[in-house]
C-alpha positions as CSV (number, residue, x, y, z in Angstrom):
1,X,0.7,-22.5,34.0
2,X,-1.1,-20.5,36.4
3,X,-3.4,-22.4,39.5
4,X,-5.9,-20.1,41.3
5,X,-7.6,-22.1,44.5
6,X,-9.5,-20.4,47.3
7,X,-11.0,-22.1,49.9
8,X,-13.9,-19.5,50.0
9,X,-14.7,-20.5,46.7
10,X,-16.4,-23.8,48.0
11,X,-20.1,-23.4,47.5
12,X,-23.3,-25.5,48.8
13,X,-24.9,-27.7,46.0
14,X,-28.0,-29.7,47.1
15,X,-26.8,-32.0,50.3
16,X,-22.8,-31.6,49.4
17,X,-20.4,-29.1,48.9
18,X,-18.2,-28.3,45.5
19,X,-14.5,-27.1,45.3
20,X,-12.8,-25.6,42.4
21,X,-9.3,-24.7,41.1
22,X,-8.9,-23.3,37.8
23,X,-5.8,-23.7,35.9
24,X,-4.1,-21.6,32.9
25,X,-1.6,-22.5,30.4
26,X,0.4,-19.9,29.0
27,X,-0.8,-21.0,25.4
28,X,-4.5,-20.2,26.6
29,X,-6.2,-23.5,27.6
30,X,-7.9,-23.8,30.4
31,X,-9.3,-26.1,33.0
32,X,-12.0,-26.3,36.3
33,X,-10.9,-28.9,38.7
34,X,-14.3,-29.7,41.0
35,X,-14.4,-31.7,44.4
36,X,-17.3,-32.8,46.5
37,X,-17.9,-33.2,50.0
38,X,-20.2,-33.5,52.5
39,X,-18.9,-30.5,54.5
40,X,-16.9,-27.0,52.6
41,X,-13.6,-28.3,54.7
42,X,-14.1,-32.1,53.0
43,X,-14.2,-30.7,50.0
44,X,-11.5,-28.4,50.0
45,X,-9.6,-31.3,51.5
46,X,-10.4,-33.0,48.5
47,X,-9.3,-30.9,46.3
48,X,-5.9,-30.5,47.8
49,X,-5.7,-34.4,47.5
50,X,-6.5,-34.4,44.2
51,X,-4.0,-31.3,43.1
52,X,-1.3,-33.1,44.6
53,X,-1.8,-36.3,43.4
54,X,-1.9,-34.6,40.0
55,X,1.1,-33.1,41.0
56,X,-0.1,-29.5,40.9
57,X,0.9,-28.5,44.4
58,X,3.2,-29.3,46.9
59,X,2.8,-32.6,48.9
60,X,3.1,-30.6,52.1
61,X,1.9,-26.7,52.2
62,X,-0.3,-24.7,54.7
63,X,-3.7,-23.0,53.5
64,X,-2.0,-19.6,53.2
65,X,0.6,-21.0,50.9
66,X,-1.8,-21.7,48.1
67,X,-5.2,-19.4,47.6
């Protein structure tokens, strides 16, 4: 599976801001990850979080590590 993330990727929607990650399989699927926030940083935050928790990232990793 491939994981693309990139913090400049977080876009203003209405009062919040959205985060995505897009993920590939190597038999073609594909998924969009989305996280809100009230500022971009929140929401990238959150979407760190939640790829951890999924179990996607690493637990501990700087932002250049993952982009």
């Amino acid at each position: 599976m491939e994981l693309y993330i990139n913090s400049t990727w977080t876009e203003r929607y209405g009062d919040g801001y959205v985060a995505e990650a897009l993920a590939w399989s190597e038999s073609g699927n594909h998924a969009t990850i989305y996280t809100t926030g009230t500022t971009a940083d929140e929401a990238y935050a959150n979407l760190r979080s939640a790829l951890q928790e999924l179990k996607l990232i690493p637990e501990a990793f700087t932002k250049g590590e993952v982009v």
